[in-house]
C-alpha positions as CSV (number, residue, x, y, z in Angstrom):
1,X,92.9,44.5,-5.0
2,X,91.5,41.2,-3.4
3,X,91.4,43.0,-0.1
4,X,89.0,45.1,-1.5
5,X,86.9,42.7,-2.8
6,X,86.8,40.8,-0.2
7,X,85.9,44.1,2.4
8,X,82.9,44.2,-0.2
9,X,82.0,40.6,0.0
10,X,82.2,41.1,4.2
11,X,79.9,44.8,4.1
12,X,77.5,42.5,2.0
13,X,77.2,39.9,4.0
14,X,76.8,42.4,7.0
15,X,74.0,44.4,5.4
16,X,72.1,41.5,5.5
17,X,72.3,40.2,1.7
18,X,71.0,36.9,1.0
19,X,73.6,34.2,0.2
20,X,73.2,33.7,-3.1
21,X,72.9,37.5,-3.8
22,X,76.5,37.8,-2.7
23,X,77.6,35.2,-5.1
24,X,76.0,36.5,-8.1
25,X,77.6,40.0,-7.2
26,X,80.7,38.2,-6.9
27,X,80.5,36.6,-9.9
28,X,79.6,40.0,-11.7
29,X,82.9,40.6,-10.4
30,X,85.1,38.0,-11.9
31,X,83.5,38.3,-15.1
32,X,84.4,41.7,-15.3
33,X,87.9,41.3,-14.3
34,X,88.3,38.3,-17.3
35,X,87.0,41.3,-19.6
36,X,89.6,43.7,-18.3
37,X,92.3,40.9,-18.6
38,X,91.2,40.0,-22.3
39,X,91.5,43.8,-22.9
40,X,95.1,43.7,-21.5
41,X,94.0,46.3,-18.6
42,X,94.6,44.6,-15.7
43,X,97.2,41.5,-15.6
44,X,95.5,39.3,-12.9
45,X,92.2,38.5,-11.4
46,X,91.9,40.0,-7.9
47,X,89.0,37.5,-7.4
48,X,91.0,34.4,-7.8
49,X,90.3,32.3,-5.0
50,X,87.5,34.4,-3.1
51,X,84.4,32.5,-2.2
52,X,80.9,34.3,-1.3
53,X,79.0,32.8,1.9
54,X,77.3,29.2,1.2
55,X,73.8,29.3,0.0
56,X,72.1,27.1,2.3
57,X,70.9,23.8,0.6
58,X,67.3,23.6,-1.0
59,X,64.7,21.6,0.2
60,X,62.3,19.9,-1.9
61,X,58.3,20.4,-2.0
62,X,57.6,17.8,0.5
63,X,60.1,16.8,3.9
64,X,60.8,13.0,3.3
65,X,60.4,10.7,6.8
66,X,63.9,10.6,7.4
67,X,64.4,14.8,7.0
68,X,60.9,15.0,9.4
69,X,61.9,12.8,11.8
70,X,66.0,14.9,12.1
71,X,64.2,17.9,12.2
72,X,62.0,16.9,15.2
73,X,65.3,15.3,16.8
74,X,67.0,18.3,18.6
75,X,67.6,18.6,21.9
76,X,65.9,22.2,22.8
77,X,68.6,23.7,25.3
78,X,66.2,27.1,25.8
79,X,62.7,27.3,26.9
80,X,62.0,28.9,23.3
81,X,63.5,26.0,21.3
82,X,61.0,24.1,23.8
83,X,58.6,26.0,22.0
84,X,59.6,25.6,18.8
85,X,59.7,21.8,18.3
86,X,56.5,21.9,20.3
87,X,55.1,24.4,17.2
88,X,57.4,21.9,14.6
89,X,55.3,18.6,16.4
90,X,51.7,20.0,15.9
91,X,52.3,21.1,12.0
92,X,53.9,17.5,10.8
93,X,52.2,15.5,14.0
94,X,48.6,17.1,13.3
95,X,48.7,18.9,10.4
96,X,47.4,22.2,11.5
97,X,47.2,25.6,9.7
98,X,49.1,28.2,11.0
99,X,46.3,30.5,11.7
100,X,45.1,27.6,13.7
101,X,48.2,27.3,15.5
102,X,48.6,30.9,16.7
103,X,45.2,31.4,17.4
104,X,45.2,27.7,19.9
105,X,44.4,28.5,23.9
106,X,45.3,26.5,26.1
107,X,41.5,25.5,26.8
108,X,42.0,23.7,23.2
109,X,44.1,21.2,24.4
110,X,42.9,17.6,25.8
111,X,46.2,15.9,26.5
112,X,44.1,13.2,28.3
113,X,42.0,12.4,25.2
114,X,44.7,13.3,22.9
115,X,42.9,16.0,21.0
116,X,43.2,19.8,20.8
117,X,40.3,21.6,19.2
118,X,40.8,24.5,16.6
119,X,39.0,27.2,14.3
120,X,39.8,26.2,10.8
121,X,38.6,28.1,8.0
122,X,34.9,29.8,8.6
123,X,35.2,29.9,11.9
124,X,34.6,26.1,12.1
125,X,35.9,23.9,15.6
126,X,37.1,20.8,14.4
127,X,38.7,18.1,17.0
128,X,42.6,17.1,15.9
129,X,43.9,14.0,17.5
130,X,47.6,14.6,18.8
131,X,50.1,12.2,18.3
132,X,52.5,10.7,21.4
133,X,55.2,12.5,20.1
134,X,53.5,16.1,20.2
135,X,51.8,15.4,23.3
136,X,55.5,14.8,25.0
137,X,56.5,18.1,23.7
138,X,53.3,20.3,24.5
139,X,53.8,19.1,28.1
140,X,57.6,20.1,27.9
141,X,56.2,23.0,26.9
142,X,53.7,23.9,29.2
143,X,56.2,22.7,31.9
144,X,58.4,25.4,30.3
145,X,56.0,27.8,31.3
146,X,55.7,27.4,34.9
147,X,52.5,25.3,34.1
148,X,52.9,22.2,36.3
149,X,51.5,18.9,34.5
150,X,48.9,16.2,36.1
151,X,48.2,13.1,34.9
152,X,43.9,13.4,35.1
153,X,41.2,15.6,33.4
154,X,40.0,18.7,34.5
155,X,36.8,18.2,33.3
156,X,37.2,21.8,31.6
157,X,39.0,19.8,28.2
158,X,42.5,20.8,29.6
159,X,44.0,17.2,30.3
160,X,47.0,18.8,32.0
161,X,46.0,21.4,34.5
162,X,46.5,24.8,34.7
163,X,48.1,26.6,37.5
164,X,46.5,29.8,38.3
165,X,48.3,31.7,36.4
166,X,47.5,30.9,33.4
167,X,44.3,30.9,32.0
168,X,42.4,28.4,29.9
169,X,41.6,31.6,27.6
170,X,45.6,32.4,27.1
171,X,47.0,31.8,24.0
172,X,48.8,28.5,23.7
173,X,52.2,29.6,22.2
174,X,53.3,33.2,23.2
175,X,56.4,35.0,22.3
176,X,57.9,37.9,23.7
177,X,56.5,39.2,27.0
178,X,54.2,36.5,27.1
179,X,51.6,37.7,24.2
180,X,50.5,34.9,21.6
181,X,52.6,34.4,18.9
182,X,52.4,36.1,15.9
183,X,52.7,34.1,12.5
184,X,55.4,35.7,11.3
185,X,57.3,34.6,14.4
186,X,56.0,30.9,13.7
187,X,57.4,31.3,10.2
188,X,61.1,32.8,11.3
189,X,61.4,30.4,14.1
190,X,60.6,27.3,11.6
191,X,63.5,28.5,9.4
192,X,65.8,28.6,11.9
193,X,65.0,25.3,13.5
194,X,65.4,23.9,9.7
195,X,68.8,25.5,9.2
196,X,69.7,24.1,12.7
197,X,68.9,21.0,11.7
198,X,68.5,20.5,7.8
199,X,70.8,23.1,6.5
200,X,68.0,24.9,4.6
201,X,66.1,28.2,5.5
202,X,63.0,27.6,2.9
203,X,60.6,25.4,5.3
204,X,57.5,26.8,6.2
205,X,54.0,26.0,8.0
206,X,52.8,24.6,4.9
207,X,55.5,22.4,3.8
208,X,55.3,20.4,7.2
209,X,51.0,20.1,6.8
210,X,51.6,18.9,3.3
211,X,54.3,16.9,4.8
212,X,52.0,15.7,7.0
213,X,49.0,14.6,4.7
214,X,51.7,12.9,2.5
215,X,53.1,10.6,5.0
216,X,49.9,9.7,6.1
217,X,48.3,8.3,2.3
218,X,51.7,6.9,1.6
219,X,50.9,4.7,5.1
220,X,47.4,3.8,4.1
221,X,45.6,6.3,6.5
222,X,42.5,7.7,5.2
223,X,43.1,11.6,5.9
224,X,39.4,12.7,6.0
């Protein structure tokens, strides 16, 4: 019966079953019931009009300008989704790693200057200039964390001071209970913010460095 099928389509979906799994198990379906139709078993097709969930829509290798700038174009309405385009601004804005990323204290960042510093590969500091855009939405985010902003130095690197209660030695971007972030959070929370806004789930860290370092050649900029 199509109720049937369809209560199977909906436990599916509940269990957690990816999208296109659900439509290929659908479609295992129908061409089973054609079978038992050109066998003269069963008279109709209980599937006949039953659609699985949407698969959400592939992105390519590379986000063009257009898809980077209406990813970066939400309005955050929690202090998390604060976060998160603040995380989104620093991959496409600065190109950083996500080990780099999670592993940024708030001593790293020079919002006077423009720069954060940050341990790439080896253990190496290297100095990363910060574009207007992700400066706007570290200070958002900073402000989001009960971390009032100034407008001078420190002297200690941090361009936007820190209240007493938070450290130049805490982690830049926490998550839950205030602990830095852990990659994988990075990596679920950029999927989200890419089905928000691009209707895809498959972005990830490294898409939006490449992204990055792409934009930048095709403008002339010499990347090194």
């Amino acid at each position: 019966r199509s109720h049937d099928i369809t209560s199977h389509v909906a436990r599916l979906n509940a269990g957690g079953h990816a999208p296109r799994s659900i439509q290929r198990a659908l479609s295992s379906v129908r061409s089973f019931y054609r079978f038992l139709i050109r066998q003269g078993i069963a008279s109709q097709d209980p599937t006949t009009g039953l659609r699985a969930p949407k698969a959400p829509s592939r992105l390519p290798r590379l986000l063009d300008t257009d898809q980077a700038a209406q990813l970066l174009a939400r309005v955050p309405e929690t202090s998390d989704e604060v976060r998160d385009l603040a995380i989104a601004e620093l991959f496409y804005g600065s190109g950083l790693r996500l080990a780099e990323l999670t592993g940024a204290n708030v001593g790293d960042l020079d919002l006077g200057e423009g720069f954060i510093r940050v341990r790439g590969k080896g253990s190496k500091m290297r100095q990363v200039p910060l574009g207007r855009q992700s400066i706007e939405a570290l200070q958002r985010w900073l402000t989001a964390r009960l971390m009032p902003m100034v407008t001078e130095p420190t002297g200690n690197g941090l361009a936007a001071g820190a209240s007493s209660e938070l450290g130049l030695d805490a982690p830049l971007f926490t998550g839950r209970g205030g602990i830095r972030i852990a990659p994988r959070t990075v990596q679920k929370r950029l999927k989200r913010l890419a089905v928000r806004q691009l209707g895809s789930d498959e972005l990830h860290p490294h898409m939006l460095r490449h992204s990055f370092a792409t934009h930048l050649l095709e403008a002339g900029t010499d990347i090194r």
